[in-house]
C-alpha positions as CSV (number, residue, x, y, z in Angstrom):
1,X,0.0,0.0,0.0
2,X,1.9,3.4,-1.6
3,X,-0.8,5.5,0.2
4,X,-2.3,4.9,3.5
5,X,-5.5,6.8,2.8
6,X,-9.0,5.9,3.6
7,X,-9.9,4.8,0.5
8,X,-7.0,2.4,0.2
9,X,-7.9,0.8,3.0
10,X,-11.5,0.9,2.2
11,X,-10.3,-1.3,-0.9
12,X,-8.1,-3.6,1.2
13,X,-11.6,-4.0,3.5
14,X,-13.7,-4.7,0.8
15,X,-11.6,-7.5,-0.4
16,X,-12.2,-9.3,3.0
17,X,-15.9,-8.4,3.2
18,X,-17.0,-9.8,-0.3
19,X,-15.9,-12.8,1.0
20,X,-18.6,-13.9,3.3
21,X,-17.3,-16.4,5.7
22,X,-19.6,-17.8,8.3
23,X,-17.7,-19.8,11.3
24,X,-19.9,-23.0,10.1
25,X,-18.3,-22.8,6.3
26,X,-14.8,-23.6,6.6
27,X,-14.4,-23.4,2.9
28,X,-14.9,-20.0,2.7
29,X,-13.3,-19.0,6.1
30,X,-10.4,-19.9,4.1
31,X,-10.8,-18.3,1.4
32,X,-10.5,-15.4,3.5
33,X,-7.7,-16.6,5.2
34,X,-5.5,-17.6,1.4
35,X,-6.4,-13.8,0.7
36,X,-4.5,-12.6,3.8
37,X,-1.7,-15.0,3.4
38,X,-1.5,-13.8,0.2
39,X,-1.1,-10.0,1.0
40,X,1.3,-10.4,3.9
41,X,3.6,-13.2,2.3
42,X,3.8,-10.1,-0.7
43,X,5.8,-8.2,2.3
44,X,7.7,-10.6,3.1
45,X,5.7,-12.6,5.9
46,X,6.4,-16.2,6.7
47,X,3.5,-18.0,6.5
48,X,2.3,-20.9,8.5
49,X,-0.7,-22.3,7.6
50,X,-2.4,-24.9,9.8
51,X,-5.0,-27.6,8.9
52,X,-8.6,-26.9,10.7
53,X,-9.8,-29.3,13.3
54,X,-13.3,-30.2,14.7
55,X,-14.9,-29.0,11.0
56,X,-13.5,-25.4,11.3
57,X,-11.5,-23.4,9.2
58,X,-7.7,-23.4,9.0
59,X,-5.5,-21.4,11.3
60,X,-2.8,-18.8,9.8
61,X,0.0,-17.4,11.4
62,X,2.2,-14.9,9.6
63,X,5.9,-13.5,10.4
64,X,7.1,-10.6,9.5
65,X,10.5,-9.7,10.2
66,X,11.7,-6.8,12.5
67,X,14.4,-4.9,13.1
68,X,15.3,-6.5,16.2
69,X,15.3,-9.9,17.4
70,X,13.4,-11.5,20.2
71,X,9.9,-11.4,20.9
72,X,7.4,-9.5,19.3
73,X,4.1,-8.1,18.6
74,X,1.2,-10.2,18.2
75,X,-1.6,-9.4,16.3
76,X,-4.4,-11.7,16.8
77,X,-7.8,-11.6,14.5
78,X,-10.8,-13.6,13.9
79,X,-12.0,-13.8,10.2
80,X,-15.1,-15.4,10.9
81,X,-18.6,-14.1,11.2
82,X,-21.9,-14.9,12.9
83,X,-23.4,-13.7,9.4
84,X,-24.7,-16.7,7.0
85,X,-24.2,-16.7,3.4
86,X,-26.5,-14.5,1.7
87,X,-26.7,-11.4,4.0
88,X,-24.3,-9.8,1.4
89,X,-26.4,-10.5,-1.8
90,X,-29.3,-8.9,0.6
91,X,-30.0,-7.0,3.7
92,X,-26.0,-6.5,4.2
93,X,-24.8,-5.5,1.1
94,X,-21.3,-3.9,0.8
95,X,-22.6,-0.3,0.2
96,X,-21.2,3.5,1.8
97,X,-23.7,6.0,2.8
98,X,-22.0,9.3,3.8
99,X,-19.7,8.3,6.5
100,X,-20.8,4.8,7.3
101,X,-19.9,2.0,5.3
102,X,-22.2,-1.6,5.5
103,X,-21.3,-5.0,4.9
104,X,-21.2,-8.5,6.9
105,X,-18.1,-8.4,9.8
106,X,-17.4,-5.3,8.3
107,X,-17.1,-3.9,11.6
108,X,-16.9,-7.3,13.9
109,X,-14.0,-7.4,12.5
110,X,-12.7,-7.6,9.3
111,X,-12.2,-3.9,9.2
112,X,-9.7,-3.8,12.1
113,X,-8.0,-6.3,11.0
114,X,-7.6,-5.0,7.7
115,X,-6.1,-1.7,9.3
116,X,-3.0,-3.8,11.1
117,X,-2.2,-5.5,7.6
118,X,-2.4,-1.7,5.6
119,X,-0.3,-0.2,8.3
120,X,2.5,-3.5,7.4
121,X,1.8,-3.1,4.1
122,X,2.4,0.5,4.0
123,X,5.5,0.4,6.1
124,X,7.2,-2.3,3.2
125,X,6.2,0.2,0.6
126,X,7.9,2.9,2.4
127,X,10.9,0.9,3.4
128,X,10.8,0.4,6.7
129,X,9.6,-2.5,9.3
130,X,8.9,-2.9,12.5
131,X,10.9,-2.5,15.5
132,X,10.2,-5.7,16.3
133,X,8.8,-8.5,14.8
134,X,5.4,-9.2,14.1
135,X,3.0,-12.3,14.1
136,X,-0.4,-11.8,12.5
137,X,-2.3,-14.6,14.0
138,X,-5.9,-15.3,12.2
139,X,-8.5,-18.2,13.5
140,X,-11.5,-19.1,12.1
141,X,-13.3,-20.0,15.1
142,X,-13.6,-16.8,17.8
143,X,-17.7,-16.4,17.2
144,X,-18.0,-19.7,18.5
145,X,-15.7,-19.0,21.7
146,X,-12.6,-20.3,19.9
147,X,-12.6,-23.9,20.9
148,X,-9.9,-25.3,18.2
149,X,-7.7,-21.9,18.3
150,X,-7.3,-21.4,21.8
151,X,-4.3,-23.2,23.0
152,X,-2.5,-22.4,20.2
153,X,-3.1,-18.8,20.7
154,X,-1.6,-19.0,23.8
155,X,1.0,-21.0,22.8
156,X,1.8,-18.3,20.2
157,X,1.4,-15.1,22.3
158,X,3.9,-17.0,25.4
159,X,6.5,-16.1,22.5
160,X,5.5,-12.1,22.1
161,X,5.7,-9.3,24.1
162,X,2.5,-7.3,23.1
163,X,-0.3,-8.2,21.9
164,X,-2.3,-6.1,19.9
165,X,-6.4,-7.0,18.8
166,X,-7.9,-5.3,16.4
167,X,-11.6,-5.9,17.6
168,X,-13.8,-3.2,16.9
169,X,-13.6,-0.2,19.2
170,X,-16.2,0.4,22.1
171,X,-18.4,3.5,23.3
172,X,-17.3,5.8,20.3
173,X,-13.6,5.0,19.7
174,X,-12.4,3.7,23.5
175,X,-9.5,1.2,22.9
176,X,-10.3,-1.9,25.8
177,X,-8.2,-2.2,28.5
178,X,-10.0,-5.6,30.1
179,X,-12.8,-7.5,29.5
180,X,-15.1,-9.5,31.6
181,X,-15.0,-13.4,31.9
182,X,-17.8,-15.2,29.7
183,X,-18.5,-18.8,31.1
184,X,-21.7,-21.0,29.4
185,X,-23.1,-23.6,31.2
186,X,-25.3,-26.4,30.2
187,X,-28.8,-26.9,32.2
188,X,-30.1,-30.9,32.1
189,X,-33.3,-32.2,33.5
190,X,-34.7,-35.0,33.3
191,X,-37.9,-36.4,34.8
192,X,-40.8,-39.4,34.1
193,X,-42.8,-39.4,31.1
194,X,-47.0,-39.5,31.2
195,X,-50.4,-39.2,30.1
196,X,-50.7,-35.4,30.7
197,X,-54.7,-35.9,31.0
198,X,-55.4,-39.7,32.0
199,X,-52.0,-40.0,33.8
200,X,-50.4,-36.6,34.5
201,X,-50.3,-37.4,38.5
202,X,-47.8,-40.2,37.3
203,X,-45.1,-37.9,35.2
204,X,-42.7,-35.6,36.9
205,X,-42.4,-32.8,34.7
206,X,-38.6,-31.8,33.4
207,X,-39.5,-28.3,31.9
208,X,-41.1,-27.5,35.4
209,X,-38.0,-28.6,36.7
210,X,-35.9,-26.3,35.0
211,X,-38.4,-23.6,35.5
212,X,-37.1,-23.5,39.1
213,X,-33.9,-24.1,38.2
214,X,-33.7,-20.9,35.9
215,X,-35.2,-18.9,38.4
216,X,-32.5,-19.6,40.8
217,X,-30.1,-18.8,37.9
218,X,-31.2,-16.3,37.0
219,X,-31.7,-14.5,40.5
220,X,-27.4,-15.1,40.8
221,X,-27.3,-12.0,38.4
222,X,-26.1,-9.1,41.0
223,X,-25.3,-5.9,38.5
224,X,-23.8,-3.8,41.5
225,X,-20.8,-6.2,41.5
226,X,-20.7,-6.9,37.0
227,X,-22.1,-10.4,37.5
228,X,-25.0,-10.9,35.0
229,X,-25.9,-14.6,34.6
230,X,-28.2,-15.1,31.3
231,X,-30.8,-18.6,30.2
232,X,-30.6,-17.4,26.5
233,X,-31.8,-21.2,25.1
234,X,-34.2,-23.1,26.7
235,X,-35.3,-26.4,24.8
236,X,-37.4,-29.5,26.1
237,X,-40.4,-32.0,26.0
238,X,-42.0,-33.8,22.5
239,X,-45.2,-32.9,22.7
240,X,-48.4,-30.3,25.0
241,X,-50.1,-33.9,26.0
242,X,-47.1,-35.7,27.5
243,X,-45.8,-34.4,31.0
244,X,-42.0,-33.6,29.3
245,X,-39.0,-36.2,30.1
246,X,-36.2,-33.8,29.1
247,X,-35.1,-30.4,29.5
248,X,-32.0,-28.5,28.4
249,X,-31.1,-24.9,29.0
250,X,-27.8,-23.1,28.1
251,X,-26.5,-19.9,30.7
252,X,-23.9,-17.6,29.7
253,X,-22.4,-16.0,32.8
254,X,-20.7,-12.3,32.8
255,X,-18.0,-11.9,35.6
256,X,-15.2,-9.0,36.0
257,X,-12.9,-10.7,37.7
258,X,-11.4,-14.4,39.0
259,X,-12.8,-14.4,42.1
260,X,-16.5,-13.2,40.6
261,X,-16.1,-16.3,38.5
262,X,-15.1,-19.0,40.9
263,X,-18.2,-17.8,43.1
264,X,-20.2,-18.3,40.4
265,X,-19.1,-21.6,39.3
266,X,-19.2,-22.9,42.6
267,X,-23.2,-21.3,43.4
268,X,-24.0,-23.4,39.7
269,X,-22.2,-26.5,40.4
270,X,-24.0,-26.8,43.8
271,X,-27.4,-26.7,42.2
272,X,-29.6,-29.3,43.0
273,X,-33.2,-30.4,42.0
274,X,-36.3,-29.6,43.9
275,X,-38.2,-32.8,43.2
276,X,-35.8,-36.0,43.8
277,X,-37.7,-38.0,41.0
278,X,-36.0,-35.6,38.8
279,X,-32.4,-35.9,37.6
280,X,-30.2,-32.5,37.3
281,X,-27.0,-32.2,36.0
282,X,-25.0,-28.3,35.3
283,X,-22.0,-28.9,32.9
284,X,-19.6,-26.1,32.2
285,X,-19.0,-25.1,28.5
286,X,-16.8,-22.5,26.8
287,X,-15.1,-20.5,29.2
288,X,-13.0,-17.3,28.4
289,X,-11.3,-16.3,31.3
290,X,-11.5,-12.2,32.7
291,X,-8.5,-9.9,31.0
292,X,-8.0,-7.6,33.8
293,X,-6.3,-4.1,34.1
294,X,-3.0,-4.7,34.7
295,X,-0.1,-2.5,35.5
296,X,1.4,-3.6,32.2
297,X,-1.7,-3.2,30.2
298,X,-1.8,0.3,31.3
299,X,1.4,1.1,30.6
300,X,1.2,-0.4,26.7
301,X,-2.3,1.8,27.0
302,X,-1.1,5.0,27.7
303,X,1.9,4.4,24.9
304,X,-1.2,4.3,22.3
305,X,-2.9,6.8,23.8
306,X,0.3,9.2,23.3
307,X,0.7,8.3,20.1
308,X,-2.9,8.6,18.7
309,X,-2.6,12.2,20.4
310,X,0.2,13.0,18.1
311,X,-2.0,11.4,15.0
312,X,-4.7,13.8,16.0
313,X,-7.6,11.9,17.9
314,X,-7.4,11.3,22.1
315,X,-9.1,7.3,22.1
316,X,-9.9,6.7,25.5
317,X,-10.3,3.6,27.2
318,X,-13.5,1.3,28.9
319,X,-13.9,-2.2,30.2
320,X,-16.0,-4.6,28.0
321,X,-18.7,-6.6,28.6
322,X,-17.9,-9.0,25.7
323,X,-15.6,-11.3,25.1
324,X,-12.5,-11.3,22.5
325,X,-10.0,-14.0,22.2
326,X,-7.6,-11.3,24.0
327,X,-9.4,-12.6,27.3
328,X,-7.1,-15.5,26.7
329,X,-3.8,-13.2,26.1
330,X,-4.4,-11.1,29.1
331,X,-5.5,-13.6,31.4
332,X,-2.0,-15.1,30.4
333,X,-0.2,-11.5,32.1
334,X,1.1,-11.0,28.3
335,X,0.3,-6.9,27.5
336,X,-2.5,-6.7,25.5
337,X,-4.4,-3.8,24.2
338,X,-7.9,-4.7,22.7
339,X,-10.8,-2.5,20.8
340,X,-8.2,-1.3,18.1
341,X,-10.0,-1.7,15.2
342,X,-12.7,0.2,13.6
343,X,-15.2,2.5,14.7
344,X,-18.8,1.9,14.2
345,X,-21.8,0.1,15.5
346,X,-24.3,-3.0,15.0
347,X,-21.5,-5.9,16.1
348,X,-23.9,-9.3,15.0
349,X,-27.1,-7.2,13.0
350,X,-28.2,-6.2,9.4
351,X,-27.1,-2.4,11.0
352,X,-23.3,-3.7,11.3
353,X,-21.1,-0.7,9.9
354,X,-17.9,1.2,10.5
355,X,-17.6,4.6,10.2
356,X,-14.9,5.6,7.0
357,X,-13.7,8.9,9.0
358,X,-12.0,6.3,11.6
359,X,-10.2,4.4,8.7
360,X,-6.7,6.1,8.5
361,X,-6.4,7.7,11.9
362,X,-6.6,3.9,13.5
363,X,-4.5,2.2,11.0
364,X,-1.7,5.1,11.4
365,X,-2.0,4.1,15.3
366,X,-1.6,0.3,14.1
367,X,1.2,1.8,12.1
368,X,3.3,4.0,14.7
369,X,2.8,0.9,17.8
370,X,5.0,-1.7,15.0
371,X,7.7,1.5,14.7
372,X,7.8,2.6,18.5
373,X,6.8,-0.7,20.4
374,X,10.3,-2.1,21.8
């Protein structure tokens, strides 16, 4: 990239975002990801390519050289998306309207991480590198909470100094400076099938079952404190004239901190049913741990914050409620600065777009951390 103008990187963006790539169609995810290798291997990156596990896409890593030895900066990106295929042919279509710009993980987050590879891209064109080196690490997995990338995330980011994530930016630019913890659990009841009219004195009911159970859930939620326990999925029984034999529920669980989230997994795991004809059972699931403010995280803050001063824009920083896959990097005590990427709005909706005005600013941020960071 000769120019590092909006409407270069707009280009480079578009490129990504034509290529719709759902986490649940591996072929396409990577496409997306031959499309990035391709870019960064025309710099000079070393690419790694590893074969997808579980049914998912394929993981890349890319090395670019610095001009220093030892560890480096990570950059670590998702390219899939919680859109299907289709949204781009029809309520999502790649279209700019004044300042925003549409199109599926536009903003969620093909757009930020499309700002990291213009900034590399546009530091080779100029002759220079980075002060140190840099891995771009893409996984095909994240909107599913990462379950065949994590471990070698953090195998990969034990090697770096930094890490840097180009997830979209929060609350009108803020770069993220921790997240909370997200924990799902799984919910099983199971009780004794009946007659609901000639026999229902015989059944013992799963779905009422969980009904108690979800309320007690449920009333764990304490927002004071940040802990927000959710039953987003409730599922259960065959049919309205058979007292129900199963029951399944799914809970996704907010906390700010570790001890906020071994309370809570100890107040779920001691769950038990109110009727003992019924069997009850919790099972954790996905888990990605809190990234909490660390002295380190707000010293590699601060460093951004300085230089996006001298760019021209003051970002500012918040806590977020969702998770990234930088949960895992921070929870590791590696530096990590989050929310880099784009700004704009509707993360997951047919409203998803970034704003164009945040385009070059961001990526001369991206740009400025690979020359400074040591």
């Amino acid at each position: 990239m000769q120019t590092l103008t909006a409407e270069a990187i707009l280009e480079l963006i578009r490129s990504w975002v034509e290529i719709e790539s759902p986490t649940n169609a591996p072929d396409r995810v990577n496409a997306v990801l031959d499309l990035c290798a391709e870019q960064l291997s025309a710099i000079g990156g070393g690419v790694d390519r590893r074969s997808g596990t579980e049914g998912l896409g394929d993981i890349l890593v890319v090395r670019i050289p610095g001009e220093r030895n030892g560890p480096g900066v990570m950059v670590l990106g998702h390219v899939d998306t919680v859109h299907q295929v289709g949204a781009l042919a029809g309520p999502l279509a790649f279209r700019r309207e004044g300042d925003r710009v549409c199109g599926p993980g536009i903003y969620d987050m093909k757009g930020g991480n499309c700002l990291a590879v213009a900034a590399l891209q546009h530091l080779a064109a100029t002759g220079r590198r980075p002060k140190l080196g840099v891995t771009v690490m893409m996984v095909p997995d994240e909107e599913i909470g990462s379950p065949s990338s994590r471990a070698q995330i953090e195998a990969e980011a034990a090697r770096c100094k930094y890490v840097l994530v180009p997830e979209p930016s929060g609350e009108g630019g803020k770069l993220t400076t921790g997240r909370y913890g997200i924990a799902r659990y799984h919910l099983r009841t199971r009780g004794r099938p009946a007659h609901a009219g000639a026999n229902h004195q015989d059944g013992r009911s799963a779905i009422r079952e969980m009904a108690h159970q979800i309320l007690a859930v449920e009333a764990m939620t304490d927002c004071d404190r940040g802990i927000t326990l959710n039953v987003g999925n409730i599922r259960g029984g065959t049919h309205e004239n058979v007292v129900p034999v199963d029951c399944e529920a799914k809970v996704l669980a907010l906390v700010p901190d570790v001890a906020a989230e071994a309370e809570v997994r100890t107040r779920l795991l001691a769950l038990r049913a109110t009727d003992p004809n019924i069997e009850f059972e919790v099972t954790p699931g996905l888990f990605r741990p809190p990234f909490e403010m660390t002295p380190a995280n707000r010293s590699l803050y601060e460093r951004a914050r300085d230089l996006a001063r001298e760019i021209g824009f003051d970002p500012g920083w918040r806590y977020a409620g969702g998770g990234s896959d930088g949960n895992f990097t921070g929870a590791l005590g590696i530096p990590t600065l989050d929310g880099l990427g784009v700004i704009g709005n509707g993360a997951h909706t047919l409203e998803e777009h970034l704003l164009f005005s945040s385009l070059e600013p961001r990526a001369r941020l991206f740009e400025r951390l690979f020359e400074t960071l040591d």
